[in-house]
N, C-alpha and C positions, 0 to 999 in steps of 0.2 A: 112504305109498302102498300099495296093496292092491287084488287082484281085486274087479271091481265085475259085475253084472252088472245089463243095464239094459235094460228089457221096454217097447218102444214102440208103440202100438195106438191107432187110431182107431176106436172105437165105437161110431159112428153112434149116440149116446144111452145115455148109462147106464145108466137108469134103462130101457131096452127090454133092455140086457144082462141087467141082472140080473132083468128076470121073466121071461127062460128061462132063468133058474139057470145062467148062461155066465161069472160074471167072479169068483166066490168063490176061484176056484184061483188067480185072479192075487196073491192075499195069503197063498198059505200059506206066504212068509217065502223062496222060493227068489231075489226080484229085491231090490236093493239099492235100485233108481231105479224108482219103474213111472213113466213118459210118457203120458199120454190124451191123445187131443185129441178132438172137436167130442162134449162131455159131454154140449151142451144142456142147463146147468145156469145159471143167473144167481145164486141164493146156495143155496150147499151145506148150509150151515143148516138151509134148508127146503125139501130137494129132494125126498125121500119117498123115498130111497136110503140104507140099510145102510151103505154104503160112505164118508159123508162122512169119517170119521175112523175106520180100519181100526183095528184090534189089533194094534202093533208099525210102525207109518207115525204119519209126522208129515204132514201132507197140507196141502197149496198147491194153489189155486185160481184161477183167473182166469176170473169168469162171462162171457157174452154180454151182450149190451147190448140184447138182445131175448127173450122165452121160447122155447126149442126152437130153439137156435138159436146155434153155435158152441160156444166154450169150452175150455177145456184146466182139465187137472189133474196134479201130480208127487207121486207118494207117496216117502216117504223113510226109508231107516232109520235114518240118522246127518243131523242135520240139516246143513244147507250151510254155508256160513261167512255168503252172504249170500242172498236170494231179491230179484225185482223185477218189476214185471206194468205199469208205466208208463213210459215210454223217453221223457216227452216230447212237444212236439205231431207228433210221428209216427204213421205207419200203423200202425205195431209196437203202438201202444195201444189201439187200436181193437177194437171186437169180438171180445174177452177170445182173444187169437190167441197169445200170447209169454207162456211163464213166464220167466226164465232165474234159474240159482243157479250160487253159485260155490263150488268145492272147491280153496282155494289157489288155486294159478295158474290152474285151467281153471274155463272157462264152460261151463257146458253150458245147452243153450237145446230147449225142450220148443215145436214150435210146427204149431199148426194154418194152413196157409197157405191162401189165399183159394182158390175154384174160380171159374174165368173161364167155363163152359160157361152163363149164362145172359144174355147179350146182351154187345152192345159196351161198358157204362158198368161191367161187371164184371169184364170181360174189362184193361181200364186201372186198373182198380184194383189188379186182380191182379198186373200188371205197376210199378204203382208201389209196390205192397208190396217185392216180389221188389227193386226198385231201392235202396230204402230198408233192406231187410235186408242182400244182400249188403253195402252199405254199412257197418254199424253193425257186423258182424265181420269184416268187415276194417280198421275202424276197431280194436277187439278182438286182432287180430292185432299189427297196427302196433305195439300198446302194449306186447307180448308176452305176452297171454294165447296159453293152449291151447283153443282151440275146437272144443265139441264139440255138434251140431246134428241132432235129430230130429225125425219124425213125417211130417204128409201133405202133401208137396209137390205133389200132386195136376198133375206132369207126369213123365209116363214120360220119360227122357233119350236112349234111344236103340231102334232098331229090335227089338233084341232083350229091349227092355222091355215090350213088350206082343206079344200075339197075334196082331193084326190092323193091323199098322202102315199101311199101304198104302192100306185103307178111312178110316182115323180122322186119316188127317197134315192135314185143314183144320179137323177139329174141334178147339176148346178143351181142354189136357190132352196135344195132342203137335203146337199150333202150331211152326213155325221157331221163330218170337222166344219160345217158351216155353222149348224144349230146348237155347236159344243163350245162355239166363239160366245155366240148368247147368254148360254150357259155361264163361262166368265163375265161375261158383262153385269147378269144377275148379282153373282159370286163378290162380286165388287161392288155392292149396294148401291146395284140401280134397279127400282122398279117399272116397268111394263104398264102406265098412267092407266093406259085403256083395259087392261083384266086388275086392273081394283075395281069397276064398273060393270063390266061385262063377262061373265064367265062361258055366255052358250057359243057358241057353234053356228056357221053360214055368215061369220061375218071375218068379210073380207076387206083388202083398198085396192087390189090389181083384179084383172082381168083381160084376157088375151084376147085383142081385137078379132084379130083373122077368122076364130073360129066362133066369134060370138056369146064368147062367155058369157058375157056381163047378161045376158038375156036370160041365161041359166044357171045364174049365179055359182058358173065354176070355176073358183077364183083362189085365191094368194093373201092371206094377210103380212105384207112384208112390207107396209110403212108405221110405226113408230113413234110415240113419245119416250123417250125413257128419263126418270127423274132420279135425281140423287136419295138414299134415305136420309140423308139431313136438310131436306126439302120436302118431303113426298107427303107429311102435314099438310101443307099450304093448297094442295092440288085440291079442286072443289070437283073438276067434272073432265072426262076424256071419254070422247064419241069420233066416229066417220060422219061425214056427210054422203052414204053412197049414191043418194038422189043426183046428184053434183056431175053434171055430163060433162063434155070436151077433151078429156083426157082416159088412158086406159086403167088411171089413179082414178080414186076418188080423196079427197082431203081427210085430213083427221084434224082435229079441233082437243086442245086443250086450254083449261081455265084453270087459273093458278095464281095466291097472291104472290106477289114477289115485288 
């Protein structure tokens, strides 16, 4: 067991990060785990990205099932014991959304989860993902792994996770039944890495291009560590990077022995 540090980032596209020269500093060897999610990558092989296979990462992949269009990736400096990207006829497989790998006893699970904000048939999807994962780590649990769970949950959990709570509580992103899934996630001891750290307010990881949030910091906290409490000892430090341009994310960062 040994300090890990582990850099989670939604990218909104790779391949848009790196042609504004935004994602070369995430490889100069300081993260143990990098985390990606929605790469909009289908095969890495032939994505027209530098970055399939960095200098000093072993690299896992789980494309979309469409071009431009979800995906996740885990960079690695010491390979895992195990890696897996199909859980089965579950939702978990679908739509290149779950890496998970395991270090000994902990899982750690890299995942892009669905966004419910484009009609109701998305919106139940979303909710039957969310049904299906809490499920499969707490199944996880049960059996006594340590679980450990990132990336873009794309719903802020509680009022002081976003900006504008008041305005946005019937949009998709901070329904009830969305921030009452969290709620079970808590319920089922996991905690929230980044409010053991940070209790105030204005900090967020998203922000909406179009109208320029990020310049007004009026934003979404809906990317995520969540740790098991029969790990959540081990966690030393969880912060954002919001400085961190090229995507409408900014990363979060957790340090953890494991």
């Amino acid at each position: 067991m040994r300090l890990r540090s582990i850099i989670s980032w939604n990218l909104n596209g790779i391949r848009a990060v790196e042609r504004k020269g935004e994602l070369a500093w995430i490889f100069s060897g300081a993260y143990d785990i990098i985390a990606l999610q929605e790469t909009k990558l289908q095969d890495p092989n032939n994505s027209g990205t530098s970055f399939s296979h960095p200098t000093g990462y072993h690299a896992h992949w789980s494309g979309g099932e469409r071009p431009g269009y979800s995906g996740v990736a885990v960079y690695t400096k010491e390979e895992p014991d195990s890696m897996r990207t199909h859980f089965g006829d579950s939702l978990l497989s679908k739509e290149g959304r779950v890496i998970e790998m395991t270090y000994g006893d902990v899982v750690f699970l890299n995942v892009y989860f669905p966004n419910g904000g484009s009609g109701d048939e998305r919106l139940q999807y979303k909710l039957a993902f969310y049904d299906q994962f809490i499920d499969y780590i707490t199944t996880l649990t049960k059996n006594g792994k340590k679980v450990i769970f990132c990336g873009d949950v794309n719903t802020a959990h509680k009022e002081i996770d976003l900006a504008r709570p008041k305005e946005n509580e019937k949009l998709s992103g901070f329904l009830p039944i969305e921030r009452a899934w969290i709620d079970r996630v808590v319920d089922a001891g996991f905690v929230d890495a980044f409010r053991m750290f940070h209790e105030e307010g204005d900090a967020y990881t998203y922000w909406d291009m179009k109208s320029r949030a990020r310049d007004r910091n009026v934003g979404w906290r809906i990317d995520y560590f969540f740790v098991h409490e029969t790990i959540v000892s081990r966690v030393i430090d969880c912060f954002h990077l919001p400085d961190v341009m090229g995507s409408d994310h900014c990363p979060v960062v957790l340090k953890i022995q494991m």
